[in-house]
N, C-alpha and C positions, 0 to 999 in steps of 0.2 A: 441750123437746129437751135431750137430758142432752150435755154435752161429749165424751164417747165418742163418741158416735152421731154428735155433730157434726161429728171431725174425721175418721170413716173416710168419709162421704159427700162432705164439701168441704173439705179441706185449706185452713189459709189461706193466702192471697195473698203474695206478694212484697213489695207496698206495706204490705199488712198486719204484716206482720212485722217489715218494719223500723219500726214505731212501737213496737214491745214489745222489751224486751229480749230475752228469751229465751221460745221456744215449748215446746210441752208436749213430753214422754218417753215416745213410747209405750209401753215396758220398765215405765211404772208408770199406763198409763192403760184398764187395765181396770177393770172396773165397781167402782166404789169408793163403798160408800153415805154414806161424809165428802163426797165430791165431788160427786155431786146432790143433795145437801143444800144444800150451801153455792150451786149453781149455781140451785136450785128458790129457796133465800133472797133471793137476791139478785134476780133476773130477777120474783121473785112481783108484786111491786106494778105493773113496770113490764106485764108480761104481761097482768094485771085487768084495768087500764087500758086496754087495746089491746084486748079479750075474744079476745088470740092469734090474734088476725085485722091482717095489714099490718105484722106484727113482720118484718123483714125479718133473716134471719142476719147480714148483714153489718154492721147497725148495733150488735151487740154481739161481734163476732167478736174485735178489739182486748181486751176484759174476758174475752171466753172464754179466747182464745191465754194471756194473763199469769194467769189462773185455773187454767188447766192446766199453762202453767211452772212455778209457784209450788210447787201442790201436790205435784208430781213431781218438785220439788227441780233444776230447771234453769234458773230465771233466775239471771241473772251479773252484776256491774256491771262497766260496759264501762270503769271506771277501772282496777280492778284486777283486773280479769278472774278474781276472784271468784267463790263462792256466794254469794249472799244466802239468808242459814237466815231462818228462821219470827223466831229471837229475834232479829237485827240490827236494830240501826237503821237506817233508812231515808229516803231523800227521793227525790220525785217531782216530775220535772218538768212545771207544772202552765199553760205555754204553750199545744206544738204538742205535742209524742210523748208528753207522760207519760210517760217513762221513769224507771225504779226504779235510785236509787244508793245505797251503805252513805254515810249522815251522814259520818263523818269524809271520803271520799275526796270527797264534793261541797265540804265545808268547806275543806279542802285546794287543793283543784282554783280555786275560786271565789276564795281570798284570794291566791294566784299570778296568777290572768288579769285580779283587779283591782290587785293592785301593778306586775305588768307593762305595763297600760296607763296606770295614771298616773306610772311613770317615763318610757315615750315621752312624752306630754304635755308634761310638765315642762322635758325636752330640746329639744321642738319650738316650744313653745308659751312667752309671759313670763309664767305662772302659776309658785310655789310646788309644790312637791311637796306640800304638807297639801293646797293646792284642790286637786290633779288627783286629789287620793284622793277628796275628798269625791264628787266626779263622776264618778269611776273606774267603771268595768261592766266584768259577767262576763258569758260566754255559756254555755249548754249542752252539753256535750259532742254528745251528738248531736242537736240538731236546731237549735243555735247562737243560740237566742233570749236575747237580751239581758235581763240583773237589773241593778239597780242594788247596791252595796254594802250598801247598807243590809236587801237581800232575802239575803242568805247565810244559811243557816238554823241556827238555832243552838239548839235543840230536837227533839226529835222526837216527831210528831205522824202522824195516821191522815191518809189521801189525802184527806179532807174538810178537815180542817185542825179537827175541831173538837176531838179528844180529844189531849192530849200519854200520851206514852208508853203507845200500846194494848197491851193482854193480847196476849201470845203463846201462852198456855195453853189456852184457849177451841178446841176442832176442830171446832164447829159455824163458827164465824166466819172470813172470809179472811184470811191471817198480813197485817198491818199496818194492817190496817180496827179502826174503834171498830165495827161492828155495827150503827150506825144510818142512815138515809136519808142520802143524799148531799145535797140541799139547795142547793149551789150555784145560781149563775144560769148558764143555757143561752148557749153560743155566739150563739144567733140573737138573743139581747137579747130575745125576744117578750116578759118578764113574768114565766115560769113558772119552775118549780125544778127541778131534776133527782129523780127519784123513786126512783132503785134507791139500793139499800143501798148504806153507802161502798165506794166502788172506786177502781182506776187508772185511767189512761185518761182520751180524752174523754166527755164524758156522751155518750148516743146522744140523736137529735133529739127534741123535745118530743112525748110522745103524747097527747096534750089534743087534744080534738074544739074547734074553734071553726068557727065560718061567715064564710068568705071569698068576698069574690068571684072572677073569673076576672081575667086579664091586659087583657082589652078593660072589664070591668064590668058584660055583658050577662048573665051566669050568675052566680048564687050556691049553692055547695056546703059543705056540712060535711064539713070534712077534718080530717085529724091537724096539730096546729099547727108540726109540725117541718118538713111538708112540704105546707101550707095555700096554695103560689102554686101554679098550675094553670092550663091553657089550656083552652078549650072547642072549641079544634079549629076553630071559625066563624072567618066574615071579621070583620076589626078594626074600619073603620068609622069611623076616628075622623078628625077632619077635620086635615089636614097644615097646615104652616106657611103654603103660599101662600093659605091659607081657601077655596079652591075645591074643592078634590079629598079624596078621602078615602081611608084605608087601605085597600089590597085583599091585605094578605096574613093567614097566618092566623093566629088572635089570639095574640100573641108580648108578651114582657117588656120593658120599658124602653122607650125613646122610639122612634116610628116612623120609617124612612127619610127622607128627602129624596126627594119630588114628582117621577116621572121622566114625568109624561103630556107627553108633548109639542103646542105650539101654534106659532103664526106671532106676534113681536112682534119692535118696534118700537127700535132704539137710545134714547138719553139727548136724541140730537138731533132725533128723528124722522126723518132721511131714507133711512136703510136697514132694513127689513124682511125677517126669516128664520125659518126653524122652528128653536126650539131646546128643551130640557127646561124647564121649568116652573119646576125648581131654580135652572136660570141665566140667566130670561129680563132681567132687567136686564145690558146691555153697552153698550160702546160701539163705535162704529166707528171707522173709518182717517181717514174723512176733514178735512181740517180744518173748522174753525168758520166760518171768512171774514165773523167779524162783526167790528163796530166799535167799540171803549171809544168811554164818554162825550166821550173829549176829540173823537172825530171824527175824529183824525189818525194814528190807529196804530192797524194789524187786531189783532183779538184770535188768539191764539197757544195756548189751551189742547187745543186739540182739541175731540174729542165731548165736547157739554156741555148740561145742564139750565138752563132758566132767560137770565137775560141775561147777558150779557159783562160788566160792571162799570165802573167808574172805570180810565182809562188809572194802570198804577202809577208812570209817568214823573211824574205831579203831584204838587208840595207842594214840602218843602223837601228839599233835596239834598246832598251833600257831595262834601268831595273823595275820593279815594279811601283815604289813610289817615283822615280822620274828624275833621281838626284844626278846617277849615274849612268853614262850615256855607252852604251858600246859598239863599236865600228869594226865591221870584216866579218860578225859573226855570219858560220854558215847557217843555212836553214834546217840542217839535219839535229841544231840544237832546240832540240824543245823549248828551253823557257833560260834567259838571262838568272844568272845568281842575283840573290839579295842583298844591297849593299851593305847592312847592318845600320845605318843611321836610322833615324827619326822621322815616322813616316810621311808626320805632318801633312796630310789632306785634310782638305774640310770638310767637315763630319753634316751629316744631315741637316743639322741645329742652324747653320750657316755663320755661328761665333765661334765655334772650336774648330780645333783640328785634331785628329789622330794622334795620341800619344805613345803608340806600341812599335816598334820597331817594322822596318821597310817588310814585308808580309804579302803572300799572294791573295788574289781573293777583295772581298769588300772591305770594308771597315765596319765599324760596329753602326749598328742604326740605331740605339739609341744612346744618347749623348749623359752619360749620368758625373759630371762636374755640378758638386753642389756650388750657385748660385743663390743670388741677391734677389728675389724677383717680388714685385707688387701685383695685385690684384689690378683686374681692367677699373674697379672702380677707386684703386688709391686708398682704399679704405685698410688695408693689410697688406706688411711687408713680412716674409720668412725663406728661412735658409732649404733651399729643395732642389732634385736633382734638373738638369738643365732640361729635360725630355718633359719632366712632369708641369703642366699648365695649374697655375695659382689661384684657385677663385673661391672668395669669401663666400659665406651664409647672408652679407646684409641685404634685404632687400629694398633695391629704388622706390623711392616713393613721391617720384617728382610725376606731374602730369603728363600723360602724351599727347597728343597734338590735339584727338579729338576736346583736350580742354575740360573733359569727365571724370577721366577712369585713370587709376596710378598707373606706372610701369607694372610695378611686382616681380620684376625679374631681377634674380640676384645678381651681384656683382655687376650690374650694368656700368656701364664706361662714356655712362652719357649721351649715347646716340641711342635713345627708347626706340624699340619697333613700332610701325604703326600699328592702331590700335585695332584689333579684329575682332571686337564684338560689334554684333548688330544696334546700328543707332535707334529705331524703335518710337523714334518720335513721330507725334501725329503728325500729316502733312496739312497743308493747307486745305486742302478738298474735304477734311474732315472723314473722310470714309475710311481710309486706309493708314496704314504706318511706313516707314522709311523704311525700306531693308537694304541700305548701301550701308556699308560700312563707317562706325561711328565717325564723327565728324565736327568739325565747328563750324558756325556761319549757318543761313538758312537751307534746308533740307531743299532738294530738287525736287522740281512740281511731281504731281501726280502722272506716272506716262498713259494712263489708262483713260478709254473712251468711253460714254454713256450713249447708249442707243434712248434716244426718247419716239416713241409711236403712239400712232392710234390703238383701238383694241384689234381690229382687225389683222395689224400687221405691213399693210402695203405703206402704209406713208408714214415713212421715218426717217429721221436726221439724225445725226450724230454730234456731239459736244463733249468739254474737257469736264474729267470728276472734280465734281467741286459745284459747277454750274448749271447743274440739272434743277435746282429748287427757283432758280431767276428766269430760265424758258417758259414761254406758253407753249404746250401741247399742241400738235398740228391739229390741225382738221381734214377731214374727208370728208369726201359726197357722196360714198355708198352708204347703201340701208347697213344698219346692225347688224350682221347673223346671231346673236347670240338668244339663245330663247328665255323668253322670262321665267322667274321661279315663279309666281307668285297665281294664283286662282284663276287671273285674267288672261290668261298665253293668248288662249283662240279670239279674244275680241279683244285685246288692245293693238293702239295705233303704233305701225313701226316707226320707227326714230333713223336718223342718221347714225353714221357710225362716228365713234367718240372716242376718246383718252378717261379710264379709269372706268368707274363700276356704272350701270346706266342709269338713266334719268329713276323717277320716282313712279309709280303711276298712279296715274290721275282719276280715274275710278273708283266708286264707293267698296267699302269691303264686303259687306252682307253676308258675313261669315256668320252663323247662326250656334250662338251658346248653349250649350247643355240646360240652362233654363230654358229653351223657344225660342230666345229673342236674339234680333240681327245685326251686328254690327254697323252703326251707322259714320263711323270715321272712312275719310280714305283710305286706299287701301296699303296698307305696311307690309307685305309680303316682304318674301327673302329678297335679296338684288342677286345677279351671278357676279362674282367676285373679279375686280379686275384682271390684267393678264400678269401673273406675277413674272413673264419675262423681262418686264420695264419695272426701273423702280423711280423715275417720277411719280410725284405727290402732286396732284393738281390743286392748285389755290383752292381756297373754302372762299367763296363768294357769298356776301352779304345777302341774307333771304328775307324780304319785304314782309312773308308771313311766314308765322309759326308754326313747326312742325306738331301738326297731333299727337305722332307717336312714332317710334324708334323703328326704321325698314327693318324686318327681319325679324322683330319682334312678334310675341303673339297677343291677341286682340285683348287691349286693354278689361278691365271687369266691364258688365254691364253694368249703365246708367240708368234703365226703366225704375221707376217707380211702380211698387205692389207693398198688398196690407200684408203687415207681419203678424201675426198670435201672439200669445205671450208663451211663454213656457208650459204652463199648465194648461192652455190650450182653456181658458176661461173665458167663456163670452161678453162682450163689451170691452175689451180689455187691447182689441187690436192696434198697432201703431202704423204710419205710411212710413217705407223707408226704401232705399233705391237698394235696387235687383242685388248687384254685386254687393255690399255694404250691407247686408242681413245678418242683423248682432240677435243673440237671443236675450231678451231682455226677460224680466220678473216684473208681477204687476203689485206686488210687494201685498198680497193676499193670503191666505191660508188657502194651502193643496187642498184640504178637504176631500182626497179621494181616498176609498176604503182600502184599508194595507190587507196584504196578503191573507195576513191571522182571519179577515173577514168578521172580526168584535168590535175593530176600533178605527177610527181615521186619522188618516197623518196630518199635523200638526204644524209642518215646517212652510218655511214661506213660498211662494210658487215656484215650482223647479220642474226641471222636464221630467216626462213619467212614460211609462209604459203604453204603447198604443195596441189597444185589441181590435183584431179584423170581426169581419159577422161570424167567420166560422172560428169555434173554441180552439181547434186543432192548430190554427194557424197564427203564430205571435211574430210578432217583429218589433226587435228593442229599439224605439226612437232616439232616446237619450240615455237617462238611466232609472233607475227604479225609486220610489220612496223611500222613506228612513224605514229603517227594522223594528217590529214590534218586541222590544225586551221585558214587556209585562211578564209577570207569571202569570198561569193559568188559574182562573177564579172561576173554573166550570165547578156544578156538584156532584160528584161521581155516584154511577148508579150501578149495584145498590151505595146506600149512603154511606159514608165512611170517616175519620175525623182527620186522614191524611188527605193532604192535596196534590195537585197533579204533576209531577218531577219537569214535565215540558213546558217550553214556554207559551206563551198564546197560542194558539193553535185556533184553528179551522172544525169540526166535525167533534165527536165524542171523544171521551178522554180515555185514554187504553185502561186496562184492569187493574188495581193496585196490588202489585205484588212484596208490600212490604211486609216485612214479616211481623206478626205480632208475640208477643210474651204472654203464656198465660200460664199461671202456677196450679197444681191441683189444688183439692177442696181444703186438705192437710196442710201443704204447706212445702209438701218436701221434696217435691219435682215441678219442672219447671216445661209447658207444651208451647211448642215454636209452631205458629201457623201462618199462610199467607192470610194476608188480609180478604182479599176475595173471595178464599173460602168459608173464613170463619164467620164473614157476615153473613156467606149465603145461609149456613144453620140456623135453625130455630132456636131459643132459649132453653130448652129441653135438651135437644142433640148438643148446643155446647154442655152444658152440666153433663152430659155424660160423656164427652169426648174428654170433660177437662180431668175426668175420674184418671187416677193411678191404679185404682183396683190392687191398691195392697192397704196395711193396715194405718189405719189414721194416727200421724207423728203428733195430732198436738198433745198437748200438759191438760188434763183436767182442771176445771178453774177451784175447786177445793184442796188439791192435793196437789203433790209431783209427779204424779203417775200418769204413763201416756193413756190417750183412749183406746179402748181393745176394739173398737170397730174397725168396720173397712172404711175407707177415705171416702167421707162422705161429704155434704153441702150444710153448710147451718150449724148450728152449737152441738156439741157432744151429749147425745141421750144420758138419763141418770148419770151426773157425777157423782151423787151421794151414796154411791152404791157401790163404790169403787171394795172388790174382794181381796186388792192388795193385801202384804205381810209387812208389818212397819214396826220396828222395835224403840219401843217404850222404855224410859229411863225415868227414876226419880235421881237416882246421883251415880257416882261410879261405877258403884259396888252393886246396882239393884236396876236391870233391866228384864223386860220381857219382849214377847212379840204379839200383837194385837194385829187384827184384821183395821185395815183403814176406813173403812166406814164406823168402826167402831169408835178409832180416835178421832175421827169427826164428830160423831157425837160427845167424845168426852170433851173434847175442845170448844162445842157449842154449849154441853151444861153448865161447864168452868164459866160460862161470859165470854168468849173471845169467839172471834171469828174464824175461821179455819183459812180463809184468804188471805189474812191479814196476816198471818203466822210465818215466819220464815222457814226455809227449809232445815237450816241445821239445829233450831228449837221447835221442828215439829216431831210431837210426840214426849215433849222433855217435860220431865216435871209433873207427869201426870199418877208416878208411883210416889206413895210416900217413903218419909227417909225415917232409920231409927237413931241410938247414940252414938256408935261407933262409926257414923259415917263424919262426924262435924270433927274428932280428932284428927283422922287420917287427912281431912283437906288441910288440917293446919298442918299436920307434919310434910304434908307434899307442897305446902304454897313456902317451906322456909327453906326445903332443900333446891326447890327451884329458885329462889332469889342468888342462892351461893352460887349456884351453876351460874347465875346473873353475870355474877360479880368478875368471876373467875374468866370467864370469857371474852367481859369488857377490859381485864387487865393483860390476856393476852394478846389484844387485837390492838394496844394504844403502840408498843414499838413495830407491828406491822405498818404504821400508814408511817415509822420515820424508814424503814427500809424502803418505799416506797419513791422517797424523792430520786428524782433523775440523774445521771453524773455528773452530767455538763453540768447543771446548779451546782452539785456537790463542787468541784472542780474550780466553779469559778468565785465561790463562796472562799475556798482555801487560800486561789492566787491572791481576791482581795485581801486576806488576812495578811499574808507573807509581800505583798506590793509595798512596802515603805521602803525609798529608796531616800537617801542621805543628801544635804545640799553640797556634799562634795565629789561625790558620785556624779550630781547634776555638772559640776562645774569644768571637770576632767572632760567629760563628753563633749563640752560648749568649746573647750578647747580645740578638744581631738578635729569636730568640726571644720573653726575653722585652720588648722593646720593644713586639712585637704586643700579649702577651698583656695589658698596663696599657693599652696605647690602649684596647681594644675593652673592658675594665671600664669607661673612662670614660666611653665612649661609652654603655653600656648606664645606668649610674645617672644621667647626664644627660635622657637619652629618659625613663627611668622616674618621675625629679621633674615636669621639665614637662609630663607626661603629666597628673598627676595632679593637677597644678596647673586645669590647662587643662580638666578634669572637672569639678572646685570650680565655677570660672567659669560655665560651661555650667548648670550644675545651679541657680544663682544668678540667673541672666538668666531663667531659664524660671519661678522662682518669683515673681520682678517682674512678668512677663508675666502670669499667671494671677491674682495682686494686682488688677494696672488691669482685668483680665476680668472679676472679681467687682465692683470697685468702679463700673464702667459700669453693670453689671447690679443692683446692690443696692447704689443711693447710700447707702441707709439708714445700712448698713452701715460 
């Protein structure tokens, strides 16, 4: 069977795997006539042997796996996660896994794990560092089998061990084999040698015919001597321990069960009988013995028992109970030896004392309370405590433990640190994972974990150590893909091989068609289906001759087409070319000139987007956004005419009605009519005059007189003033008035020369009787009694305005008066001053010494106190 054929039928195993370093490369395990050569070389002798009959695959699957890593260039050493080429030196562990390392990194590895273990030694142990090297041992990286020092290997030799430094140049022969029979002795010890050509690995079992018998003895077969123990299937037969019964299962290896036929027997005493297995027909029973020692005088007390009772143990010679005093003759009828009275002197639990209490039955006391001398495990603290009580300080170790990290931390340590049991946590070499053995010094043990590396499909897969997945090529296969494309094209693209990681690209245009029309003319970038995320090889990025258009998975970049763009305001002449996707709205830096809303004026702003109207009025659609706002006022004329303007702003259509109110007073004067303005213009000039009527009697003054007009509230100057019927009393002086009709003192006021308008009211009508003698005394005697009333008046009102000033003035007019203070008055105070201001300095640096003082002290008591606290605690000291 060629190694090809071998591994597309049965892949190896898991277990398998991890004994080899690294498995084969499918990428290089097609038919290769170097590789059945070497595999028909090797496998020949053992196969003759066998006449290829009872060769089982799996007993050579280990040499095939590392035969087809080898040649395929993928075994790795899991030191340094390496290739191992053809020309490397090499060593093989030649335990449990056989597994293949480059020389230096075992050499390396080996002289580390045995100087780190005989420096723990040394530290734990009263040996020398020279002895703990002599006895020092290494282990294997992966399968942790212990070498002694003296096995570190320090040549290089073929996996036989019998050639140093084999041919690398040889491609009939496998890289690090001398090419001859392998020779060694067989795990099974049977005698024979190993017959395949040198290899890795373990040998496979012995295929030597010998004649064996079966498990029972009853059959003899000629078998292969690897696998020459065999059962015949029959009953065993062989006769069991209790020599009555015999085997009844079927013929099996190693010794037969334990007897479970069961029977009726007999206790040790004979008086109870029961069925029990045959395995455990010797017991005893519950009840007692109720026989009699030889003495005659005391029952025997053993229980169920064989044979007779014996000699009472009360007879011979006896003691006291510490052991001083020895007594001879007693009989057995005396219970218990007197106490001698001495000193009981046993040794007490403690294994230093003894018993101080007089010879006494019974134990001694279990705990040992003689106050002793005793120090702590760490020498740190010695005190006086009872002998039972164990002394251990608070200090804690702070020396490092082995792992070379991390303190002790445990109190009282006595200098042998435990080791240390936290997780060491460091990354390994394979970079994936961390160390979880127990912290440690020296380098961390490789990674034990495998990488499966596959196709997507699945069937063709090899296996390698973590660490070395990113330096393997990917196998290849020669089935089609199953995997279906995402991408537009499923139904007519061409199938591919099957592959490692997500699939090719495809090579087809896209013609995926944009919401503008227009078609995608790049290849096509559709989704890829995601590779198998049960594999986590990264397959190499390989250098790409051309440029990717665009990103797989992505969606179709903008369109490229070139089309004429508008400007904003959609003005003719004004278009620009610009590409499809890249459609900026530009301004053609023009005046809008479209009619605004208001419908009086047009916008004025520079080209911006606007309002698009369909054919039918009903139906608008906002393009962009609308023109500026017309914030004019409204310069419509309102009909009818009116001298208010219109409260809205520009507007559209007629201006509403003006409803402001207007003011209009009557004809008179003396009421005041509130009308809307729309209605008062609807009126004629007529209907207002008679609407603005109060229809009561007209407030104004006649323009000759004071008298109001007696008409009703009419429009236009008051009919006949000079006519006025009024009663108006006429005076020539104090003493001489009458009452006249007012039209009559208009005339006399017109014949006089004066005007009647011109006249004031409180001299109209004055002056128009004559005066006689007695009137010119009486004014002088009233013009002199009125000056004294003058006088008298002015002298009582002059100490009103001093009553008059405010207190505060008063007040503060008197302090200035009485404010003269003496320059000796000033000088007392300048004193008084400072007298304060020296006391309260002394008072401050008084406080401030003793203050500081009184710190000192404080500060001094408390470090005496901490003194005797230490000195309690560490007489030593």
């Amino acid at each position: 069977m060629s190694i090809t054929n071998y591994h597309r039928q049965q892949p190896p195993s898991v277990s398998d795997s991890c004994d080899s370093d690294s498995d084969s490369d499918h990428g290089h395990t097609e038919s290769h006539p170097t590789k059945t050569d070497l595999s028909n070389s090797i496998f020949k002798a053992y196969l003759e042997l066998t006449n290829n009959q009872s060769a089982s695959p799996s007993d050579l699957s280990k040499i095939q796996s590392f035969l087809a890593s080898s040649s395929s260039g993928v075994l790795s050493c899991l030191i340094c996660l390496e290739r191992i080429r053809p020309s490397d030196q090499t060593w093989s562990c030649y335990s449990l896994c056989f597994n293949v390392f480059h020389l230096f990194c075992i050499q390396s590895w080996a002289r580390q794990s045995s100087d780190l273990s005989a420096s723990r030694a040394s530290t734990r142990l009263p040996i020398s560092f020279e002895k703990a090297i002599e006895s020092s041992t290494w282990n294997c990286p992966k399968c942790r089998s212990d070498y002694k020092r003296s096995d570190i290997p320090k040549t290089y030799s073929c996996f036989c061990g019998k050639l140093h430094d084999p041919p690398c140049d040889n491609p009939w022969i496998l890289p690090h084999s001398c090419g001859e029979i392998c020779g060694r002795q067989l795990l099974t010890r049977c005698g024979h040698f190993c017959l395949l050509l040198c290899h890795p690995g373990p040998c496979p079992p012995c295929p030597k015919l010998v004649k064996n018998p079966c498990f029972c003895g009853r059959v003899q077969d000629v078998r292969r001597c690897g696998h020459k123990n065999f059962s015949c299937n029959g009953v065993c037969g062989k006769v069991l321990d209790c020599d009555v019964h015999t085997c009844g299962e079927v013929c099996h290896e190693g010794p037969c069960p334990e007897c479970r036929n069961r029977g009726v027997y007999g206790c040790q005493c004979g008086r109870v009988e029961m069925e029990r297995e045959c395995c455990s027909r010797e017991f005893r029973c519950e009840n007692p013995c109720k026989g009699v020692f030889g003495c005659g005088r005391h029952d025997c007390d053993r229980g169920c028992h064989s044979g007779e009772c014996g000699q009472c143990p009360l007879q011979g010679k006896r003691s006291c109970p510490c052991g001083k005093r020895v007594y001879e003759g007693m009989t057995c009828d005396v219970d218990a030896p007197p106490v001698c009275g001495a000193t009981c002197d046993k040794m007490l639990s403690c294994g230093f004392h003894r018993c101080h209490e007089r010879c006494h039955r019974g134990k001694c006391i279990e705990t040992c309370r003689i106050v002793v001398t005793k120090s702590c495990r760490c020498g740190g603290l010695k005190k006086q405590v009872p002998c039972y009580q164990d002394l251990v300080c608070e200090r804690k170790c702070l020396r490092t433990r082995d792992c070379g990290r991390h303190p002790c931390r445990r109190r009282c340590c006595d200098g042998n640190c435990p080791p240390c049991s936290e997780i060491c946590g460091r990354k390994l070499r394979c970079k994936n994972h961390k160390c979880q053995s127990p912290c440690h010094q020296g380098t961390c043990s490789p990674c034990p974990l495998m990488v499966t590396i596959s196709c997507a499909c699945g069937e063709t897969y090899f296996e390698v150590p973590c660490g070395t997945e990113m330096d393997q090529k990917p196998p290849k296969c020669h089935k089609l893909c199953q995997i279906t494309p995402l991408c537009r094209h499923a139904s007519i693209c061409k199938p591919h091989k099957c592959h490692y990681g997500a699939c090719p690209l495809c090579r087809l245009l896209c013609e995926e068609e944009y919401p503008c029309g227009h078609k995608c003319k790049l290849k096509c970038h559709g989704s890829r289906p995601p590779p198998n995320p049960e594999f986590t090889l990264k397959a190499k990025k390989k250098k790409s001759n051309y440029q990717i258009e665009c990103t797989p998975g992505s969606p179709c970049p903008p369109c490229p087409e070139l089309v004429w763009r508008p400007c904003l305001g959609q003005h003719i002449g004004a278009e620009r070319m610009m590409v499809c996707s890249r459609i900026v709205d530009f301004s053609c830096d023009n005046l809008c000139g479209n009619l605004l809303p208001c419908g009086n004026h047009y916008c004025t702003n520079a080209c911006h987007a606007v309002w698009s109207q369909s054919s039918s009025p009903s139906l608008k659609q906002k393009n962009w956004e609308s023109c500026e706002e017309c914030n004019l006022p409204c310069q419509k004329e309102r009909m009818p005419a009116c001298k208010h303007r219109c409260s809205l702003s520009c507007h559209s259509g007629e201006c509403p009605p003006c409803k402001v109110l207007v003011k209009r007073s009557c004809h008179c004067g003396s009421m005041v009519h509130v009308f809307e303005c729309k209605y008062y213009n609807s009126l004629s000039e007529e209907e207002q005059m008679t609407v603005r009527s109060c229809n009561g009697p007209c407030h104004r003054k006649l323009p000759n007189c004071t008298h109001l007009c007696p008409e009703t509230c009419h429009p236009g100057p008051c009919p006949s003033p000079e006519k006025c019927c009024k009663k108006v009393t006429v005076r020539g002086c104090q003493n001489l008035k009458k009452e006249w009709l007012c039209q009559d003192v208009q005339s006399a006021h017109s014949s006089a020369g004066s005007d009647p308008r011109d006249i004031p009211k409180s001299q109209f009508g004055l002056g128009l009787l004559p005066c006689n003698s007695e009137c010119k005394s009486k004014v002088k005697v009233v013009d002199s009694v009125l000056e004294l009333r003058k006088s008298k008046t002015s002298e009582e009102k002059e100490p009103e305005t001093e009553r008059n000033i405010p207190k505060r003035r008063k007040r503060r007019e008197r302090i200035q008066e009485t404010a003269q203070v003496s320059t000796f008055q000033k000088f007392i105070a300048t004193m008084r001053r400072l007298f304060l201001i020296v006391t309260f300095s002394v008072a401050l640096v008084t406080a401030t010494y003793y203050g500081y003082k009184g710190i000192l002290n404080l500060s001094d008591w408390m470090n005496e106190i901490e003194e005797q606290r230490l000195r309690k605690r560490y007489p030593r000291l």
